[in-house]
N, C-alpha and C positions, 0 to 999 in steps of 0.2 A: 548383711547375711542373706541367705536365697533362701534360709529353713527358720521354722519356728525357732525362739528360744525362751526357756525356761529357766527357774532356782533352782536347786536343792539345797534348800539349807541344813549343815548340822548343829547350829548353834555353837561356834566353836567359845573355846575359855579361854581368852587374852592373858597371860600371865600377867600378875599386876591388877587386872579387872576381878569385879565381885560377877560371881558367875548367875546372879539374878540379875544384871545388869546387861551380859548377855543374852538374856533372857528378851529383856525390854527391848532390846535393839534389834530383834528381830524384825519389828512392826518400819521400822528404818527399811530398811534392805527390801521389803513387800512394796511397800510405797515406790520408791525408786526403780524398781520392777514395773512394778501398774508405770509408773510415768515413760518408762524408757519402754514398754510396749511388750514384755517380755508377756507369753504365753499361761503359764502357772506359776507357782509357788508354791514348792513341799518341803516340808520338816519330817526329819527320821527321828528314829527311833531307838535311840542309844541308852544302856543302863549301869551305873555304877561306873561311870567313867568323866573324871573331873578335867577332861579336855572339852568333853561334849555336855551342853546343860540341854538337851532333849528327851529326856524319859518321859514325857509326858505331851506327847503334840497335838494332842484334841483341845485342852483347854489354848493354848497358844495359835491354834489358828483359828479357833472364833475371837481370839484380841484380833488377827487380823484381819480377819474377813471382815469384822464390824468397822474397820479402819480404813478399809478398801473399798471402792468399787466396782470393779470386770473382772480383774486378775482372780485365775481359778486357782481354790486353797484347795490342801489337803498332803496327806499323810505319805512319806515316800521312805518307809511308808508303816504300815500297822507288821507287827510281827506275830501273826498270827498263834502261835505255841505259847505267847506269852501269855492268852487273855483267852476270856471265853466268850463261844461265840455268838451265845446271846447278846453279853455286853458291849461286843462289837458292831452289831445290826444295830442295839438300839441306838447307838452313842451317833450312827453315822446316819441312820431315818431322821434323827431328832437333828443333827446339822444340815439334810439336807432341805430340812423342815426353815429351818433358821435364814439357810441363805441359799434357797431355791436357785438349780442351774448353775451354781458354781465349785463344788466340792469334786473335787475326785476322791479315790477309796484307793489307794497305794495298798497290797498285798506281799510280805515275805514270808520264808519260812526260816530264815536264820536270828537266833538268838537276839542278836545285837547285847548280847552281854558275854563276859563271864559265867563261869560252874555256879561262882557262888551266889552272884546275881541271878541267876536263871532259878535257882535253886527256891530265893528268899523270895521268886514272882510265883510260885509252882508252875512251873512252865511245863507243858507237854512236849515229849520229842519233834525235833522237827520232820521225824517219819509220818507223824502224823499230822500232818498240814492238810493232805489231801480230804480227811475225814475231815478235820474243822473247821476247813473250806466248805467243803459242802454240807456243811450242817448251818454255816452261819447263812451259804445261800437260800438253804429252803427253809431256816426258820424265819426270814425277811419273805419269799415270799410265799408261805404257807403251804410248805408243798411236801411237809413230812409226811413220810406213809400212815396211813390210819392208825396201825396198833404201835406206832413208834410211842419209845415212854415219854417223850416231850412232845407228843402231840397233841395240836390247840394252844401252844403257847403263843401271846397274840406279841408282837414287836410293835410297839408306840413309838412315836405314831404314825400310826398303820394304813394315813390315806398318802403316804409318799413312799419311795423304794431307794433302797443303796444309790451313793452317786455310782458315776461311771468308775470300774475297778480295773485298775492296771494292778497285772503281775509283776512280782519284781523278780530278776533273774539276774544272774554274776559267770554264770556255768552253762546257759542251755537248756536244763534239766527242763525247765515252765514254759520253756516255749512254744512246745506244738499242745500243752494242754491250754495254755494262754489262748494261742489262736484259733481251737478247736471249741473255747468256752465262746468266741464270738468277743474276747475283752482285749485294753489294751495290754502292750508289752513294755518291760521298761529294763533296757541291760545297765548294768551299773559296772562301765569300763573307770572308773575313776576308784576303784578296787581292788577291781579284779585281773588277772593278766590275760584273759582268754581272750581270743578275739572276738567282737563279738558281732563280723558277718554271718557267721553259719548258725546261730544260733536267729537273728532275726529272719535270715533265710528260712530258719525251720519254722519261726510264725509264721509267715507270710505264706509258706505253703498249708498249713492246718487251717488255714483261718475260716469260720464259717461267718456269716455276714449276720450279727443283731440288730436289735432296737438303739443301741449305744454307739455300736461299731458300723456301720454299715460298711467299712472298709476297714482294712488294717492299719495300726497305728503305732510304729514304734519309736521310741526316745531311744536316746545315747544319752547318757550319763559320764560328764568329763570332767575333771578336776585339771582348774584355769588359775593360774597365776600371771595376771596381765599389766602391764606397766607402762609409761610410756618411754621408756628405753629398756633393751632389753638386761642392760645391768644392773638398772634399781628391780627387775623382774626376777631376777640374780638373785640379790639382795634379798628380797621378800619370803623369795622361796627355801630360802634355808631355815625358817620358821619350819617348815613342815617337815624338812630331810628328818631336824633335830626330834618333831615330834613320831614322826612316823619311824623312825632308829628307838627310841626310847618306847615307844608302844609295842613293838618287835622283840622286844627283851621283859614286855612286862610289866614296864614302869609308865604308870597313864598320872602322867602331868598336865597341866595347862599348856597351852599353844604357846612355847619359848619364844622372846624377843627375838630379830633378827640379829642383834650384836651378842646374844647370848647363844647362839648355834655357830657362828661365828669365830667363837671364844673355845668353844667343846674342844677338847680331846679327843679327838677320832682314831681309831686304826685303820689297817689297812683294811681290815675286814668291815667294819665300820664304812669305810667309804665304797667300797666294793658293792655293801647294800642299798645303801642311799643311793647307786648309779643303776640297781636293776628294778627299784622302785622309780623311780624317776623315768622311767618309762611308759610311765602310765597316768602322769602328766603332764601337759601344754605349760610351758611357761616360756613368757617373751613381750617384745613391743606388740603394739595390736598389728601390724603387718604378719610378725612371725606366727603371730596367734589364730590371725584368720585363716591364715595358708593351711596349719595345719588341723583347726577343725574341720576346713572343706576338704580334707583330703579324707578324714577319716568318716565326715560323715558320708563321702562319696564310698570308700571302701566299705562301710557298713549297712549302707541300705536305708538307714533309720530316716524317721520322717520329720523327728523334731530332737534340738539339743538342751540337755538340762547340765547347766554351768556351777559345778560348787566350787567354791574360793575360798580357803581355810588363809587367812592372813593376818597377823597380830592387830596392825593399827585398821581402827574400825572405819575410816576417812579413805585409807588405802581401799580398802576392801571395799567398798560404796563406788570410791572412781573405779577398781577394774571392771563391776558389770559395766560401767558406762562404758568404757574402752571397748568392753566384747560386743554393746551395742551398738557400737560405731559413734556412738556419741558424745565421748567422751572431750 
């Protein structure tokens, strides 16, 4: 590969597997990362959803960061409506206190839950991301206005600052505020259907130059299913059709076996979906694979790739990053 590459992991739920065990095998997949050379390592932030065991990625990346050491950890990312933004500032001063120069700070404004999920977090609308944005920035670095009613509140501990903060973006919408804030970008095409040239073209014009950025820096986010023939890549990926048709209707199950998607009843409407979703994932031998991440990360401008691979067997899933390293 001629570009960085990155994780995102969402801690997916193996049918069959205890979903604390997923959990554990997270620190698997970081390691093999750090070994195979890979750039970062982020865990999202998923709620009340028993295909994803991520609702909580701050305790799971100091497991891994303690278990690592270069690969840069953090959050892809915090969902900002979910949490307030004092205990946001603190939780990530006090990591990057822990494992200095290696955290980044992943920002969204979408739920990553359900109504009723979102409900039981008291989540604020995601209208107002921009307000909690900047209030969790200037209660990190002390820079509320005098007569503000939180002002003087101190964020421990107070002799380090937020790691570097990438926006997360699916739509565009963060993008010239991203590169306007001087932070990184980060499009989440493994999603989303938009494309996402014009949306890093719009960072890359906003962008004012910081202390963190001196340059602009966007990721592609891709969802990879890689194999070493492209019909066991076939095979594998119908794990996901089955989960992502069954999430589409509502029904959030664990990551179904490959002979259990397989097995499904599909209609015609049924496969119809699964062919317009499937567009917005890579799957194939590592030839097919490489062709067309270089094509996309050529079309979209981005600087670095973050590779998620939702696949049942956890062996499987460990060789494809190797495959997308070339190492395989």
């Amino acid at each position: 590969m001629r570009y960085p590459l990155s994780v995102l992991d969402l801690i997916p739920v193996a049918s069959g597997t205890p979903a604390s065990l997923a959990v554990r095998r997270s620190v698997d997949l970081a390691q093999l990362a750090e070994e195979l050379g890979y750039v970062r390592y982020w865990i999202s932030e998923h709620h009340s959803m028993p295909s994803l065991a991520s609702p909580a990625p701050e305790p799971i990346l100091a497991h891994v960061a303690a278990r690592t050491d270069r690969i840069r950890v953090g959050p892809g990312g915090i969902m900002l409506p979910n949490h307030k933004p004092l205990r946001v500032a603190e939780l990530f001063h006090t990591m990057e206190a822990l494992y200095p120069g290696r955290m980044d700070l992943g920002i969204g404004r979408a739920p990553g839950s359900d109504a009723r999920a979102s409900k039981a977090l008291g989540a604020e609308s995601p209208e107002r991301f921009g307000d909690l944005f900047n209030q969790m920035l200037s209660l990190s670095r002390g820079t509320l206005p005098r007569m503000h009613p939180i002002n003087g509140v101190k964020v421990m501990p107070n002799d380090v600052g937020l790691p570097p903060i990438w926006i997360l973006g699916s739509s565009g919408a963060s993008a010239a505020a991203a590169g306007g804030a001087g932070m990184g970008y980060s499009f989440a095409s493994h999603f989303s259907a938009t494309p996402p040239g014009p949306a890093i073209t719009r960072y890359r014009e906003a962008f004012q130059p910081s202390d963190e950025f001196p340059e602009p820096h966007a990721i592609l986010g891709v969802s990879v299913i890689c194999a070493p023939t492209e019909d066991e890549a076939e095979y594998l990926a119908a794990s996901f059709d089955l989960a992502w048709l069954r999430l589409n209707k509502g029904d959030f199950q664990p990551l179904p076996t490959p002979e259990e998607a397989m097995d499904y009843d599909y209609t015609e409407g049924d496969r119809e979906l699964i062919a317009e979703n499937r567009q917005r994932h890579v799957v194939g031998d590592p030839q097919q694979v490489r062709e067309r991440l270089d094509t996309m990360m050529a079309e979209s401008g981005a600087d670095e790739l973050m590779v998620v691979s939702n696949i049942h067997d956890h062996e499987a899933r460990l060789r494809a990053y190797r495959l997308i390293a070339g190492t395989g």
